[in-house]
C-alpha positions in Angstrom: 0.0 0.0 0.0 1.4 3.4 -0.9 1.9 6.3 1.6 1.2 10.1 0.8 3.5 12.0 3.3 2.2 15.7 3.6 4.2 18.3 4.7 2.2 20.0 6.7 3.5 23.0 8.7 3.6 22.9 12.7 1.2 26.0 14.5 4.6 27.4 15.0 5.6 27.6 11.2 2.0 28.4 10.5 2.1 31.6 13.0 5.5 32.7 11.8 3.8 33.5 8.1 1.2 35.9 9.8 1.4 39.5 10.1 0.2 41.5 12.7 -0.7 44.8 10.7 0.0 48.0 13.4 -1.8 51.3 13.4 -2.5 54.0 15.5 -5.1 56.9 16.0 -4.7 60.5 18.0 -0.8 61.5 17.9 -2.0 64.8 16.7 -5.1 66.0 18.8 -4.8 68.3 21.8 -7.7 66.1 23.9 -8.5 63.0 24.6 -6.6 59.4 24.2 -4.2 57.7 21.9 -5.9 54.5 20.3 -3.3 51.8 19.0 -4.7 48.2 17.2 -3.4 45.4 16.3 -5.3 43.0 13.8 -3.7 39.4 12.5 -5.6 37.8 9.5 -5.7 34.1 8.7 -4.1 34.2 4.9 -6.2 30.8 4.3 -9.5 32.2 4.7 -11.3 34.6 2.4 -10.6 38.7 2.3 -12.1 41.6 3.2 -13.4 43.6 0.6 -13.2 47.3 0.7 -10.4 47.7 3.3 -8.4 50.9 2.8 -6.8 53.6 4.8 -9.5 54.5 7.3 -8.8 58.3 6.7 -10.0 57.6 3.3 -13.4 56.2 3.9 -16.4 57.3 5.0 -17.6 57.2 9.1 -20.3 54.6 7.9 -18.0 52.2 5.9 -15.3 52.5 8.7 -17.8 51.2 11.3 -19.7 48.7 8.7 -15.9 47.5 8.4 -15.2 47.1 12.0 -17.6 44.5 12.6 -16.2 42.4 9.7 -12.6 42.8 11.2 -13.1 41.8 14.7 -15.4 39.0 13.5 -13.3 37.6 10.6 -9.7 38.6 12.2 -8.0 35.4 13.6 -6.6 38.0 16.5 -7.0 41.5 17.3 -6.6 44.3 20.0 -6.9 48.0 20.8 -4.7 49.2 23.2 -5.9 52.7 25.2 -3.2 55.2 26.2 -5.2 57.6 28.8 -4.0 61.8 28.9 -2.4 60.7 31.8 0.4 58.8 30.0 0.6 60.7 27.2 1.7 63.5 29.3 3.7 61.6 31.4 6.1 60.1 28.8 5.2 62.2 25.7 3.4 61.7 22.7 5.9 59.7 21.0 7.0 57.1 23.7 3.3 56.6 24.4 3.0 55.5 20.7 5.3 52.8 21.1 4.3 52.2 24.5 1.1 51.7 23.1 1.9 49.7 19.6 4.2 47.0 22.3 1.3 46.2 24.2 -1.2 45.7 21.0 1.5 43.3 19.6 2.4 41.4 23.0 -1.9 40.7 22.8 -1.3 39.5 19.1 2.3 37.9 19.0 0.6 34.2 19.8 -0.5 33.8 16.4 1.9 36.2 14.5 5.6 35.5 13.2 5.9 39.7 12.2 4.4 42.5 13.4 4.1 45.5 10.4 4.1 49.2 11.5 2.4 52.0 9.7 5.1 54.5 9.9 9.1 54.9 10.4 9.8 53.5 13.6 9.7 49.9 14.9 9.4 50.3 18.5 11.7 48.7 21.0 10.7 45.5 22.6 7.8 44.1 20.3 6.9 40.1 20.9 8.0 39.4 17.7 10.3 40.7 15.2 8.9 44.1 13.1 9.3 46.0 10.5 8.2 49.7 9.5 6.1 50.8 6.9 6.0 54.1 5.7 2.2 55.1 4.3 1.5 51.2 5.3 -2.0 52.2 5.8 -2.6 52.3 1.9 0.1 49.5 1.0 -0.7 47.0 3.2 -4.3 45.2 4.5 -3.5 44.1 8.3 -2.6 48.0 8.8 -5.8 48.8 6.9 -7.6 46.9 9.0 -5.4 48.2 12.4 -5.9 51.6 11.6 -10.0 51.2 10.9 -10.1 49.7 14.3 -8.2 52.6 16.2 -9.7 55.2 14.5 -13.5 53.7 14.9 -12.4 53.1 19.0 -11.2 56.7 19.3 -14.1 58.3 17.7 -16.3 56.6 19.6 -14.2 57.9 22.9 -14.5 61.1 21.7 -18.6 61.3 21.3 -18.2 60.0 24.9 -16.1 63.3 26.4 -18.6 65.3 24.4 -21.5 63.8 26.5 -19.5 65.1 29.6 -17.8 68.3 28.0 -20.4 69.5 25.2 -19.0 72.9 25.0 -15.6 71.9 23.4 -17.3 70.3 20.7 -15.4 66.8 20.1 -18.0 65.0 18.3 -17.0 67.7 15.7 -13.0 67.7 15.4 -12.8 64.7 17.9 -10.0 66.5 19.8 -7.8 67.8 17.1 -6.6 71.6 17.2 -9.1 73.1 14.7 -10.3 76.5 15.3 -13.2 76.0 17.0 -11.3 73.7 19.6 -8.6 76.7 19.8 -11.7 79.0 20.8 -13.3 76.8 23.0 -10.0 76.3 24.5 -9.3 79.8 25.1 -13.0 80.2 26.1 -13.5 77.7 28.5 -10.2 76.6 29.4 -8.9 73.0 29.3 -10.8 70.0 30.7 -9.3 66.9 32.4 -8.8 65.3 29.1 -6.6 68.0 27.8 -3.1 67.1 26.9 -1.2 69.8 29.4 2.1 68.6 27.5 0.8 70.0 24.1 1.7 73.5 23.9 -2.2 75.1 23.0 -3.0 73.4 26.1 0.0 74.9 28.1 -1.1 78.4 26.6 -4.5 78.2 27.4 -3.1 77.6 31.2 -0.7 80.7 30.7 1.9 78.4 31.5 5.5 78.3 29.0 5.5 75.8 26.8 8.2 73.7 27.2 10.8 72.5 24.5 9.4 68.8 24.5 5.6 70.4 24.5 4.4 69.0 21.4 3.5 71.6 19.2 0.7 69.9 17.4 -1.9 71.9 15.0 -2.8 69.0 13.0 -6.7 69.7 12.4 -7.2 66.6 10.3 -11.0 65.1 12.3 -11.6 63.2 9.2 
């Protein structure tokens, strides 16, 4: 009788051919949280149509496209960095604070975790590489930064239940100049970033030379 010998690869093997896509959400806004995901698809089970960069699609097909992420993705994870961290370490070390924990929830069942920018933080679970513009190139880091940015908004609707007057349903925290008005109006609420310069202003304190100096007013 004749044998067929497959050569099947172990879980290990298996795992080290994933990729955990890496994204983030909220380096630029003057309020409210960072928002870093993680998302690891299967390669042997079917796509997702319509991924894309989530700044290019519309609120509605971001959301529609979150449920089919976390139900189809063989592992993912947002990762929360509160105000209180940000300010605390700074904007940039709370990124890769952030993008280390998102991998270590991930790692189990992925051989490389893929960043959407230049940096590959220190530390990861598993070995990385940097992507610059990976949100458009590559699908795991479509699919990251869809969940991050679909977690943050919602956040944001949240602090504008508590703090209406700031308006972050509207530019969800970024420095646009109705945020720089309420700022100035109302002063800063607990979910201000006091390590961002506008926000040291409004407090008629100096900004500092590692005070972010961030204007971006992209809500999109």
């Amino acid at each position: 009788m004749s044998q067929i010998c497959l050569d099947l690869p172990t879980p290990a093997a298996a795992a080290s051919l994933r990729v955990a896509g890496v994204d983030e959400a909220g380096r630029g806004p003057l309020a409210g949280p960072l928002t870093v995901a993680a998302v690891v698809f299967d390669p042997a089970k079917p796509r997702i149509n319509g991924l894309d960069d989530s700044k290019a699609l519309s609120a509605e097909r971001r959301a529609f496209l979150f449920n089919r992420i976390v139900e189809r993705a063989l592992a993912w994870q947002v990762v929360v960095v509160e105000v209180e961290e940000i300010d605390r370490i700074n904007i940039y070390q709370a990124t890769m604070a952030g993008m280390r924990r998102a991998v270590d929830a991930v790692a189990h069942v992925a051989g490389l975790a893929r960043i959407d920018g230049n940096r590959v933080p220190k530390g990861l679970a598993c070995p990385g590489e940097a992507w610059i513009g990976g949100d458009a190139l590559d699908r795991s880091i479509m699919a990251a930064s869809i969940l991050a940015k679909v977690t943050r908004d919602r956040l944001m609707h949240q602090l504008h239940a508590q703090h209406p007057e700031y308006g972050f349903d509207q530019h969800k925290g970024y420095g646009t100049p109705a945020h720089l008005r309420a700022l100035r109006q109302h002063g800063p609420c607990p979910h201000h970033r006091r390590s961002f310069a506008p926000v040291r202003t409004a407090l008629g304190l100096t900004p500092t030379p590692e005070a972010s100096p961030e204007l971006a007013t992209t809500a999109a």
